[in-house]
C-alpha positions as CSV (number, residue, x, y, z in Angstrom):
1,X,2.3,-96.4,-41.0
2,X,0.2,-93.1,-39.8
3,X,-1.8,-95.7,-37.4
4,X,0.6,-96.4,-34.3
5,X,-1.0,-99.4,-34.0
6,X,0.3,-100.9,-37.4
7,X,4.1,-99.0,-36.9
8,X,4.2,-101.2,-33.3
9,X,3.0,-104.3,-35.1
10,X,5.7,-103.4,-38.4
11,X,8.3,-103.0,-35.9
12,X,7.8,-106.0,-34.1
13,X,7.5,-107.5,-37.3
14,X,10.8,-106.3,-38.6
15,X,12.1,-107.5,-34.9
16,X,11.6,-110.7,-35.5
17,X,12.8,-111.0,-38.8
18,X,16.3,-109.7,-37.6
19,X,16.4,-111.8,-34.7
20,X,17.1,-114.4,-37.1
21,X,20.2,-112.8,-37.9
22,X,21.4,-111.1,-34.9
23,X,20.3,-114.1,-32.2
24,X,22.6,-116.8,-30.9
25,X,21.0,-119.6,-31.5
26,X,22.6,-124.0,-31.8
27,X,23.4,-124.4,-35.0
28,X,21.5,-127.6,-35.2
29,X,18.3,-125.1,-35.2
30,X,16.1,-124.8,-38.0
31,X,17.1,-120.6,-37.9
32,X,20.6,-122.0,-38.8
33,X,19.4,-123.5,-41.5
34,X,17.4,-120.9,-42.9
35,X,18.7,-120.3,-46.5
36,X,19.0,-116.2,-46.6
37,X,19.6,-115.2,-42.9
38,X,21.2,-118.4,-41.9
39,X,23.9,-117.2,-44.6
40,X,23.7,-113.9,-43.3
41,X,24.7,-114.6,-39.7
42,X,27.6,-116.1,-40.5
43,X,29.1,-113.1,-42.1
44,X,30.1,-109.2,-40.4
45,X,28.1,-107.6,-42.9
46,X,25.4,-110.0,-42.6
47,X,25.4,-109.4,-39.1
48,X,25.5,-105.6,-39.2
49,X,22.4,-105.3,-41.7
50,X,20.4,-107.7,-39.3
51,X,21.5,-105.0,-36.8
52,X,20.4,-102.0,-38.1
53,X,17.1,-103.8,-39.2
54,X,16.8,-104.3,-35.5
55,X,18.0,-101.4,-34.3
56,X,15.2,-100.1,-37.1
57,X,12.5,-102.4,-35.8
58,X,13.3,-101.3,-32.1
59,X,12.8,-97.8,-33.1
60,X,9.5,-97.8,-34.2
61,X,8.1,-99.9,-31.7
62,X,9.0,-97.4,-29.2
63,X,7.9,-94.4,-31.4
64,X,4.5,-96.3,-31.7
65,X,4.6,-96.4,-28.0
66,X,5.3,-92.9,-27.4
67,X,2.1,-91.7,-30.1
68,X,-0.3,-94.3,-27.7
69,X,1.0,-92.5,-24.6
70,X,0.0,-88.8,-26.1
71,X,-3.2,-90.2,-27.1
72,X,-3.8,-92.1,-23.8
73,X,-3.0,-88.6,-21.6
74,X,-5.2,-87.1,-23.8
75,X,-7.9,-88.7,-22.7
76,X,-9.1,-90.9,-25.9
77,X,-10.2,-94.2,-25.1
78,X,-8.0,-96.9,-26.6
79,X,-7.9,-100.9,-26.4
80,X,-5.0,-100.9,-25.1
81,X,-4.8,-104.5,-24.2
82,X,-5.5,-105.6,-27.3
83,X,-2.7,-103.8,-28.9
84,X,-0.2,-106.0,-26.7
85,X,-1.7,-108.6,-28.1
86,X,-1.1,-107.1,-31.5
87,X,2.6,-106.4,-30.6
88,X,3.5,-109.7,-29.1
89,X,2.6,-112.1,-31.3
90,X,5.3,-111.4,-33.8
91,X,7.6,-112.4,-31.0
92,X,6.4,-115.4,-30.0
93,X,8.2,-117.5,-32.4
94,X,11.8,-115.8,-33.3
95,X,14.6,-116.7,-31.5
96,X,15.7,-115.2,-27.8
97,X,16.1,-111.8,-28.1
98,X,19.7,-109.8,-27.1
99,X,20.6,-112.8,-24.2
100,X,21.0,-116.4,-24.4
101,X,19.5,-116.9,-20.8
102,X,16.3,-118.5,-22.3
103,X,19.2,-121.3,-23.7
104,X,20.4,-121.6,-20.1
105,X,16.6,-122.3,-18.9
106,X,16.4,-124.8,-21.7
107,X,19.5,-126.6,-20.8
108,X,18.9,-126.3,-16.5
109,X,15.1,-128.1,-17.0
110,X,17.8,-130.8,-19.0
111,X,19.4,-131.1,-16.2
112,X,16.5,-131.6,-14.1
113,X,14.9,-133.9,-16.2
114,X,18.1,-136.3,-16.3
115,X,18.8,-136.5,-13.0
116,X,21.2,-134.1,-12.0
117,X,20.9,-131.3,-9.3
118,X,21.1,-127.9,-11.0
119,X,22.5,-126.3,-7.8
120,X,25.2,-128.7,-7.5
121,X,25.8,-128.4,-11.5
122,X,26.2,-126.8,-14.4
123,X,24.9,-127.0,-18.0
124,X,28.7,-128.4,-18.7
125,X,28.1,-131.8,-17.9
126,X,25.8,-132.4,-20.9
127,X,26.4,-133.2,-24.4
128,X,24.6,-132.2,-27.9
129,X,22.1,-129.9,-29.1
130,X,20.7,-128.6,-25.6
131,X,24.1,-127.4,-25.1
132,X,25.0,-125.7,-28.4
133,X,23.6,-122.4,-27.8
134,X,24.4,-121.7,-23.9
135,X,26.8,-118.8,-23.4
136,X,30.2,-120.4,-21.8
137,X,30.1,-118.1,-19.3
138,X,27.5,-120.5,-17.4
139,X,28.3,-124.1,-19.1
140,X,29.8,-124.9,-15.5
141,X,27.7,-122.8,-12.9
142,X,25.2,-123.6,-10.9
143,X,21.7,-122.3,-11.5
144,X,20.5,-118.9,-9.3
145,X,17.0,-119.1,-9.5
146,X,14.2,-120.6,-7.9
147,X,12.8,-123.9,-7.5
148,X,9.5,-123.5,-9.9
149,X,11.2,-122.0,-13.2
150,X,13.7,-124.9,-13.0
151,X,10.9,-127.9,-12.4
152,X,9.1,-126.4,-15.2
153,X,11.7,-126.6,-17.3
154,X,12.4,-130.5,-16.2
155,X,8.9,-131.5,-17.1
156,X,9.2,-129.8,-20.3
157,X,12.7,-131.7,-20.9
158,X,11.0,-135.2,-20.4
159,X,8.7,-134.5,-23.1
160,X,11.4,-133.2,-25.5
161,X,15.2,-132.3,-25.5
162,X,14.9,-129.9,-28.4
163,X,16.5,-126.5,-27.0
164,X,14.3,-124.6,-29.0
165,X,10.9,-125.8,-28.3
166,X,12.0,-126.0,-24.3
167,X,12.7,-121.9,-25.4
168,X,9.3,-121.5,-26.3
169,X,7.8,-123.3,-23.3
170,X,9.7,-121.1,-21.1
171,X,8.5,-117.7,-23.2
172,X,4.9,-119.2,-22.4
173,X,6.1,-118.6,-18.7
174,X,7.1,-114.7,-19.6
175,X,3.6,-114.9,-21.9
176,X,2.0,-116.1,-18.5
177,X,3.4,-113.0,-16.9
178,X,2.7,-110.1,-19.0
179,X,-0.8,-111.6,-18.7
180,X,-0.8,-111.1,-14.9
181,X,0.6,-107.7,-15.1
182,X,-2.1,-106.5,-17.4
183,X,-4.7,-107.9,-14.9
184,X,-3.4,-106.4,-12.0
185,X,-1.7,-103.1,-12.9
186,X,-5.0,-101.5,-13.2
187,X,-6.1,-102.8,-10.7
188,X,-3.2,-101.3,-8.4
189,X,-3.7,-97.8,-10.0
190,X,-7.4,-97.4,-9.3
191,X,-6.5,-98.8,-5.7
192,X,-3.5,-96.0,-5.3
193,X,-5.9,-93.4,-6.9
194,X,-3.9,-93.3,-10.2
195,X,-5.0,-93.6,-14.2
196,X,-5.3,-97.2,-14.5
197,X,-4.6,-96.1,-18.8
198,X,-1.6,-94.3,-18.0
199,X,-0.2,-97.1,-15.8
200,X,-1.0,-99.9,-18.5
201,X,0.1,-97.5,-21.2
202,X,3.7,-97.4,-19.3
203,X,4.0,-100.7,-18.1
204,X,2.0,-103.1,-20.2
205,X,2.7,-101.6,-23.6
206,X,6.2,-100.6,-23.0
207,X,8.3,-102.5,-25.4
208,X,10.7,-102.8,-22.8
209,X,8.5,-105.1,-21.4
210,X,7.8,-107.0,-24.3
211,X,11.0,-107.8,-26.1
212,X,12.8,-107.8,-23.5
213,X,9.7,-110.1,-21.7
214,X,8.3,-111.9,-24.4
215,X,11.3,-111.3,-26.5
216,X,14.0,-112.4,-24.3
217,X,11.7,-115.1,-22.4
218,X,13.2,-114.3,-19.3
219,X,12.0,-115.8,-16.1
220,X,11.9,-112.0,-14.3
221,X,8.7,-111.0,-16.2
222,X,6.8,-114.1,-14.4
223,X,8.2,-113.1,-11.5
224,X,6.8,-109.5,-11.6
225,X,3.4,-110.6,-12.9
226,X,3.2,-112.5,-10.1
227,X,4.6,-110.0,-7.3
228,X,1.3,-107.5,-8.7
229,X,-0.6,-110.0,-8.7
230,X,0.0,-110.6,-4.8
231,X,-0.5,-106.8,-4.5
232,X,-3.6,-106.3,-6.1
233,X,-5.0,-109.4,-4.3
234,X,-3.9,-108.3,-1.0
235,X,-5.8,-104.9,-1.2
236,X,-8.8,-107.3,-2.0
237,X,-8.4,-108.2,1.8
238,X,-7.6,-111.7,0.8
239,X,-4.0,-111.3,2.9
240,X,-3.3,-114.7,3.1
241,X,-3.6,-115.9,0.0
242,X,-1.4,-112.6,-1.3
243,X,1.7,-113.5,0.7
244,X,1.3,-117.4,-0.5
245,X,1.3,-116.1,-4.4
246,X,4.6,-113.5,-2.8
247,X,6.3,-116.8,-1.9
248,X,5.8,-118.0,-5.0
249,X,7.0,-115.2,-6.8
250,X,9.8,-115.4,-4.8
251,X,10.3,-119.1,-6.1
252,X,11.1,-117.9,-9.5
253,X,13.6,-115.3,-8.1
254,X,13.6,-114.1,-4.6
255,X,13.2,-110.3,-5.1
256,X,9.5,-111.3,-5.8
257,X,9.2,-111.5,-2.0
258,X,9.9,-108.2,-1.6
259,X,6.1,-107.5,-2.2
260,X,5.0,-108.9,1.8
261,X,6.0,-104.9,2.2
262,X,3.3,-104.0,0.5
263,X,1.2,-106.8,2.1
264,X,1.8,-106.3,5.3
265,X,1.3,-102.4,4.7
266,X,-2.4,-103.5,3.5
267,X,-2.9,-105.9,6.8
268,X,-2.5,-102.8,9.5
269,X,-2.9,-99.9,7.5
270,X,-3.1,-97.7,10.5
271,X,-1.4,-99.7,12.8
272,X,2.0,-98.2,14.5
273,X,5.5,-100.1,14.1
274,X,5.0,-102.6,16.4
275,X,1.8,-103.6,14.8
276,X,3.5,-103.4,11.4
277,X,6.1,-105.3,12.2
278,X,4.3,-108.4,12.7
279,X,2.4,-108.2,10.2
280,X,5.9,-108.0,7.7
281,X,6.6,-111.3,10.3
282,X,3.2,-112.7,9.7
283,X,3.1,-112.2,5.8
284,X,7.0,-113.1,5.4
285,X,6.6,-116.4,7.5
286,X,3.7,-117.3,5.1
287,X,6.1,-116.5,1.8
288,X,8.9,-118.4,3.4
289,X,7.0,-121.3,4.6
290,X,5.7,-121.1,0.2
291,X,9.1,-120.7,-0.9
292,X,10.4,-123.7,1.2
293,X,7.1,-126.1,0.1
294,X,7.6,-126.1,-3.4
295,X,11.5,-126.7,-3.4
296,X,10.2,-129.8,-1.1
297,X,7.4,-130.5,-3.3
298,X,9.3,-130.0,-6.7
299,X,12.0,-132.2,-5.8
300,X,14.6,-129.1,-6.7
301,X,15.4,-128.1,-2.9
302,X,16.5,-124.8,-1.5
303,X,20.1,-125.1,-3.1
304,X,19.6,-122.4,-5.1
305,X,20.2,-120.1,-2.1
306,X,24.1,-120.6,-2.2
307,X,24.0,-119.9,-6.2
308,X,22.6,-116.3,-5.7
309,X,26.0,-115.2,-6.1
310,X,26.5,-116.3,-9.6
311,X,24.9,-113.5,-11.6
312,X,27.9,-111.4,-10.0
313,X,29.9,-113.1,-12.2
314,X,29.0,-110.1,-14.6
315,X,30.9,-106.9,-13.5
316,X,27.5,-105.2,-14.7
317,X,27.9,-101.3,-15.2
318,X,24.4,-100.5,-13.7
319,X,25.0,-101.5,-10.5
320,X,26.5,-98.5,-8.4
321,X,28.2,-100.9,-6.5
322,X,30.4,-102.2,-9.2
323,X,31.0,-99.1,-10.4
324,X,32.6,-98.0,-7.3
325,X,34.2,-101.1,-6.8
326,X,35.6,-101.3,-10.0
327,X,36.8,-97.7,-9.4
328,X,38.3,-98.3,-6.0
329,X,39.9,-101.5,-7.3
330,X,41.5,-99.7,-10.1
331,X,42.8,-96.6,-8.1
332,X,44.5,-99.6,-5.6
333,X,46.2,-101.7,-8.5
334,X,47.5,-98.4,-9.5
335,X,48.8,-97.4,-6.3
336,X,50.4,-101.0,-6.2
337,X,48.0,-102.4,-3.4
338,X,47.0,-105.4,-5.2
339,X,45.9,-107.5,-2.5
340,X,43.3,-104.3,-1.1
341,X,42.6,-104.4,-5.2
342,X,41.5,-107.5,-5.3
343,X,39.0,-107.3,-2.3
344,X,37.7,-103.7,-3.0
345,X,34.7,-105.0,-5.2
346,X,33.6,-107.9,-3.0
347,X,34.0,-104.8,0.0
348,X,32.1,-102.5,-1.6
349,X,29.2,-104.9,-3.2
350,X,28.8,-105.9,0.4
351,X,28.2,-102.2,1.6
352,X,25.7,-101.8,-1.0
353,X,23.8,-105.0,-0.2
354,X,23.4,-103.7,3.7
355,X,22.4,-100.8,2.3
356,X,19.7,-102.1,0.6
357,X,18.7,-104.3,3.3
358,X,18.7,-101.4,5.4
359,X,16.7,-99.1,3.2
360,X,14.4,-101.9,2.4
361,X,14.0,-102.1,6.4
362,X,13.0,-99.0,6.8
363,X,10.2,-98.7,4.0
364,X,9.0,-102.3,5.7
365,X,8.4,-100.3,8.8
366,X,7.1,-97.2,7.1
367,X,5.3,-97.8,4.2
368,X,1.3,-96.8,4.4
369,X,-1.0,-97.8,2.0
370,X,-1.2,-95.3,0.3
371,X,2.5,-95.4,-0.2
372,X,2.9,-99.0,-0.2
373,X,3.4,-99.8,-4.0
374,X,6.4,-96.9,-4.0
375,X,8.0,-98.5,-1.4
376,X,8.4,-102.3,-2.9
377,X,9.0,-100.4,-5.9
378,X,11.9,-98.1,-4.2
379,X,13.2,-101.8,-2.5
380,X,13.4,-103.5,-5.5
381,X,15.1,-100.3,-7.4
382,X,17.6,-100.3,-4.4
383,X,18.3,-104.4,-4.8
384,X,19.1,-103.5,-8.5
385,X,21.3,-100.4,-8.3
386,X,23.0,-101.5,-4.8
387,X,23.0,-105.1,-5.5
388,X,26.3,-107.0,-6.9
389,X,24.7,-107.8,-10.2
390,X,22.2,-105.7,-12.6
391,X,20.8,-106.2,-16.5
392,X,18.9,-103.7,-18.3
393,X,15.9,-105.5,-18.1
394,X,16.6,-105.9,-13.9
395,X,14.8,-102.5,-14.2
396,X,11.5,-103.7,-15.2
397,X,11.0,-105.3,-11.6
398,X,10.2,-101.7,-10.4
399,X,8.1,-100.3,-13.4
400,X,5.0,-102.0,-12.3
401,X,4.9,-100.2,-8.7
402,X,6.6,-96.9,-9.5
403,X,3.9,-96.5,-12.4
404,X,0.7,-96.9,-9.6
405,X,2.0,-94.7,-7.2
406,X,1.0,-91.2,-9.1
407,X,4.1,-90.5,-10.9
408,X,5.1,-86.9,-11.2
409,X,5.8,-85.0,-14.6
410,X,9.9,-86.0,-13.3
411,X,9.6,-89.7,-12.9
412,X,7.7,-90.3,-15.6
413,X,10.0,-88.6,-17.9
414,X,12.5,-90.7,-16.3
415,X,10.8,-93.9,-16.5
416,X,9.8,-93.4,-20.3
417,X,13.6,-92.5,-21.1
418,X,15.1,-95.3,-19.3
419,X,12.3,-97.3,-20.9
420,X,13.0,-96.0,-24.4
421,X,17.0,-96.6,-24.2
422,X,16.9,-99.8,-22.7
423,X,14.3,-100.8,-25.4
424,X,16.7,-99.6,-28.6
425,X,20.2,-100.2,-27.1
426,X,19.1,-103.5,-26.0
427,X,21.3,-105.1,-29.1
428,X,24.5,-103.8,-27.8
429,X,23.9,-106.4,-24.8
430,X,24.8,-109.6,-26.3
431,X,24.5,-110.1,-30.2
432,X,27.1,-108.1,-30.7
433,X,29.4,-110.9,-29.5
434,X,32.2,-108.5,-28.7
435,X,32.9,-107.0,-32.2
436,X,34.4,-103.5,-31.5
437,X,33.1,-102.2,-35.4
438,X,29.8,-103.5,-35.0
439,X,30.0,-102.3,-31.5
440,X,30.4,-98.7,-32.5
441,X,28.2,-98.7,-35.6
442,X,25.2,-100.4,-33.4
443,X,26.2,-97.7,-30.8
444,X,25.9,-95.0,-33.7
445,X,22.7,-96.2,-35.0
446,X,21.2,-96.4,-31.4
447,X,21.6,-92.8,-30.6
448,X,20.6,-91.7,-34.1
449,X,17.4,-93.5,-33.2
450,X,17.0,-92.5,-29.3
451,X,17.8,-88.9,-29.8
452,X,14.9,-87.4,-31.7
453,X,12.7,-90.0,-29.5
454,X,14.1,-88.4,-25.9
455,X,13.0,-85.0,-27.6
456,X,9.4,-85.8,-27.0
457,X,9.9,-87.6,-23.8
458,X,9.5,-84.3,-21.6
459,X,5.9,-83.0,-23.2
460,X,4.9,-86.9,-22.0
461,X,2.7,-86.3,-18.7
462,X,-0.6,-87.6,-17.1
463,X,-3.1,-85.0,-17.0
464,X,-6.5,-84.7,-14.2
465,X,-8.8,-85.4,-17.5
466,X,-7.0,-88.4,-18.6
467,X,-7.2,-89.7,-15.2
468,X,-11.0,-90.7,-14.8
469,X,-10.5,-92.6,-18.6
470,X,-10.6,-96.2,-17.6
471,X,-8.3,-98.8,-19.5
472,X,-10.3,-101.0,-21.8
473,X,-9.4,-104.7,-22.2
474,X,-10.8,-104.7,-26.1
């Protein structure tokens, strides 16, 4: 356990094995059946010992983590590729980690597959397994994400309708992602004249990425993978083809596109506004025209436009604008203004979207090259904190950008914290299932775990040695 290479893989390890407690899963699975922690989950105590084991497992993935990073900034020369590898693979099998999304994939490609327009649609109207283990929340809502995650899914679904193989063929897509990100994150960092370790180190190897990635088998992780990917090919001079892979990106969820500013930075780098501005209208037009060709060429349509409004469902606490909302809402119910009450969120989460648009405007027009990847990493950021609807995982769509762009002693501390919290609280998300004593224990056990880590969060730094060290893929 001295090695951090062997803690990372004994926490991921561990991981899994909890998951099979602590994950919602159709009880028609084999993990139901399982004969130790299929009896566990269906008891508190069962449920809080898988938790802690988690919690546990959590912990010393992200302590591994930090004891890379110091070697990494010390300028040692580590296969850091290869130690994804090592931590991943003890996720690809166990259950969805702290969400049930990756059930709602499973059951839209059902959809898909018989018939039925997901955008019209919700998981609702089917019957049996593929149903079991979707959270009710979205058995009658329409699906909010693009056209290639959900014609995936429906080829998948004709080949079998077991919900938890369709699981695993949608974690191949997040597998597919984190592959993309490790081949183009370096490549960004050398481009932006940063440590192409350090930037793998924090992005790549972050267990953020990978159980909430991998773990989770959510779609965003394709999504990103793809966005860098656009980036890195872009600075190749190879525009066009960059904003086609943005539209795609964009067809798994539309903050992908966001990366044509960075695009269009790379096509007139020393161009004025007006100059700048087409190219954003050049390399947007292309994304669009992508975006709109594989709806039509999927079969699935544009439909999911009108469903981006469904992940607001979930009063989320990281977005500012709920926050205020909420507040605002509150104050006017107390003041006996229920009808201003009942429009204050909607009002505010509409402010913060033109803010974000607005902001997002500017850095379009802005952005240099040298500054491109903070700026589509700033735009997406502002989408999450000002847009009506944010997880804790939203906050990997930034880390890929904010890590090339030369981080300073305060962001990286930043990063690594938010990083390191959103790795170990993760549980509290969902497998809690709205127990209030398991709530507060989890909650205990979380900062037991997360405060001695933070303590070594601020010595965390990229020196001028460690930045010539290039990242090797073995």
């Amino acid at each position: 356990m001295r090695s951090p290479v062997v803690r990372g893989v004994v926490g991921a390890v561990v991981v899994a094995v909890a998951s099979l407690v602590t994950s919602v899963v159709p009880p028609s699975s084999w993990v139901a059946a399982l004969p130790v922690t299929g009896d566990l989950r269906h008891s508190l105590a069962g449920r809080m010992l898988g938790l802690t084991f988690m919690v546990a497992g959590l912990g010393l993935m992200a302590w591994a983590w930090l004891t890379v990073g110091r070697r990494v900034m010390a300028g040692e020369r580590l296969p850091l590729l290869r130690y994804v590898a090592y931590w991943s693979a003890p996720l690809l099998l166990a259950p969805p980690l702290f969400s049930r999304d990756a059930w709602s994939y499973a059951a839209q490609g059902a959809l898909v597959a018989k018939g039925f327009n997901p955008y019209d649609v919700g998981p609702g109207v089917l019957s049996g397994h593929i149903v079991e283990a979707v959270d009710p929340m979205w058995m009658q809502t329409p699906a909010p994400y693009g056209p290639l995650p959900l014609a995936y899914g429906g080829l998948a679904a004709h080949l079998t309708m077991d919900p938890y193989l369709l699981m695993l063929a949608h974690r191949l897509l997040a597998v597919l992602g984190i592959v993309l990100i490790a081949w183009s994150v370096p490549r960004l960092a050398t481009a932006c004249r940063a440590d192409p370790a350090f930037a793998t180190w924090l992005v790549v190897l972050n267990p953020m990425l990978l159980t909430h990635g991998i773990g989770a088998a959510h779609n965003d992780v394709l999504m990103i993978g793809l966005a860098c990917s656009a980036f890195a090919l872009a600075l190749t001079g190879r525009w066009g083809t960059a904003a086609v892979i943005a539209g795609v990106a964009a067809a798994v969820k539309l903050p992908g596109g966001l990366v044509v500013i960075a695009i269009a930075a790379v096509m007139s780098p020393l161009a004025g506004r007006l100059h700048r501005f087409a190219s954003l209208v050049i390399a947007g037009a292309v994304s669009v025209l992508t975006l709109v060709t594989i709806g039509a060429l999927t079969g699935v349509g544009s439909g999911w436009l009108g469903a981006l409004d469904v992940p607001g469902l979930v009063r989320s606490p990281f977005s500012i604008a709920n926050l205020v909302g909420m507040a605002a809402s509150g104050v006017l119910g107390w003041l006996g203004e229920d009808t201003a009450a009942a429009q204050a969120l909607q009002i505010v989460r509409l402010v913060g979207m033109v803010a974000a648009l607005g902001l997002i405007a500017l850095l379009s027009l802005r952005s240099s090259i040298h500054y491109a990847a903070r700026a589509v990493g700033i735009a997406l950021l502002a989408v999450v904190v000002l847009g009506p609807s944010a997880h804790d995982w939203y906050f990997l769509w930034c880390m890929p950008f904010l890590a090339v762009a030369r981080p300073g002693r305060r962001l990286t501390t930043i990063m690594t914290a938010v990083s390191l919290i959103f790795t170990i609280a993760a549980p509290l998300n969902s497998s809690l299932r709205g127990a209030t004593i398991p709530i507060l224990t989890t909650t205990a056990l979380v900062i037991a775990v997360v405060l001695p880590l933070l303590n070594h969060v601020r010595t965390l730094h990229p020196s001028r040695k460690a930045a010539k060290v290039p990242v090797t893929a073995a």
